[in-house]
C-alpha positions as CSV (number, residue, x, y, z in Angstrom):
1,X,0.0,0.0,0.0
2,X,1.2,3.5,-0.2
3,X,0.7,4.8,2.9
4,X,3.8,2.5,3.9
5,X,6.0,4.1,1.4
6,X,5.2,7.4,2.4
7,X,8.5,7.9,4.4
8,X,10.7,7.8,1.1
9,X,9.0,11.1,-0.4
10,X,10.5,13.3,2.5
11,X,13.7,11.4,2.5
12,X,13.9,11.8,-1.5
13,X,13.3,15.6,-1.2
14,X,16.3,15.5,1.5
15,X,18.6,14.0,-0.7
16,X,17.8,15.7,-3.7
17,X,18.1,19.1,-2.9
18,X,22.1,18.6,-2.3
19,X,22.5,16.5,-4.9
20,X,21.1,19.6,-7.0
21,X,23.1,21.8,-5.8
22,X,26.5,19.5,-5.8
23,X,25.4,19.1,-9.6
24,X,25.3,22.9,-11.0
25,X,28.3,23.8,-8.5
26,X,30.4,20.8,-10.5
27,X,29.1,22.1,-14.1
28,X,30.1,25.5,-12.8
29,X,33.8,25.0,-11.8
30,X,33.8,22.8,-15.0
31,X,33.3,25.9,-16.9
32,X,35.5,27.5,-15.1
33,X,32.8,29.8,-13.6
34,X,33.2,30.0,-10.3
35,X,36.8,28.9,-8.4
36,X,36.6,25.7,-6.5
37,X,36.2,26.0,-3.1
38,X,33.1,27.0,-1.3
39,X,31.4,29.5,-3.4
40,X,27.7,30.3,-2.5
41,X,24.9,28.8,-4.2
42,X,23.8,31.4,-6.3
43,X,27.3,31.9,-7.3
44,X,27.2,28.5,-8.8
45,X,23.9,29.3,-10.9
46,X,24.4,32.7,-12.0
47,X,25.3,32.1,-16.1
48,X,24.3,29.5,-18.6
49,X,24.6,26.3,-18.6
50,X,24.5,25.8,-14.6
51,X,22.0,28.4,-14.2
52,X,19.5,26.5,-16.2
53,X,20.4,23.2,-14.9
54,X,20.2,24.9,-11.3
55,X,16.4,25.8,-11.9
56,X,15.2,23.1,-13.6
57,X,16.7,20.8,-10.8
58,X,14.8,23.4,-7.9
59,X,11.4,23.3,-9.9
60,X,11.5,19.4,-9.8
61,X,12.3,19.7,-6.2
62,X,9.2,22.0,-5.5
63,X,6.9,19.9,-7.6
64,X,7.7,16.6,-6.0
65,X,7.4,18.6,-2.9
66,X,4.0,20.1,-3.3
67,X,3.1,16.4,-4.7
68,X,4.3,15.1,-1.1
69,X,2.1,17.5,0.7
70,X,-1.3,16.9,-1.4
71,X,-0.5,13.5,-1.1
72,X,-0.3,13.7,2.8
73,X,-3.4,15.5,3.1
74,X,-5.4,13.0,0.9
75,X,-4.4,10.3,2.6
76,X,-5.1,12.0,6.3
77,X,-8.6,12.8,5.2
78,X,-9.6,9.7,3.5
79,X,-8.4,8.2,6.8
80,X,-10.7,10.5,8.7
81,X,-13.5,10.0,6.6
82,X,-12.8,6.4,7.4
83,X,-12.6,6.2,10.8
84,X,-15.6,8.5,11.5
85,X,-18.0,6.7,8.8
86,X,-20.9,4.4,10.7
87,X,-22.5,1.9,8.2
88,X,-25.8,1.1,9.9
């Protein structure tokens, strides 16, 4: 069933937000647009390519998060509408 799966949505948005960022900041020294180090993230997605890959990766990231949170509340209230229905 799904509602015994839900626990990898959060845990995917937790792993994929760094792996977003580790991806445009590598594309970006690769271009030799920032210097390696520890540059800030919007350093790292200021010019084309990374800054394309950067907000493409971010809007993913918000749609599979707004997915998790209508998907939460559907469950919770089809789970309420359960436990409070009486069949006479």
């Amino acid at each position: 069933m799904l509602t015994d799966r839900l626990h990898l949505f959060p845990l995917f948005i937790v792993i994929y937000v760094p792996v977003s960022f580790c991806i445009t900041y590598i594309i970006a020294v690769a271009n030799k647009h920032v210097e390696p180090g520890f540059p800030y993230i919007s350093d790292t997605g200021t010019l084309p390519p990374e800054s394309c890959v950067f907000g493409q990766l971010l809007n993913i990231g918000a749609v599979v998060g707004k997915l998790l949170i209508d998907l939460y509340i559907v469950i919770y209230q089809v789970q309420s509408v359960n436990e409070n229905h009486v069949v006479f």
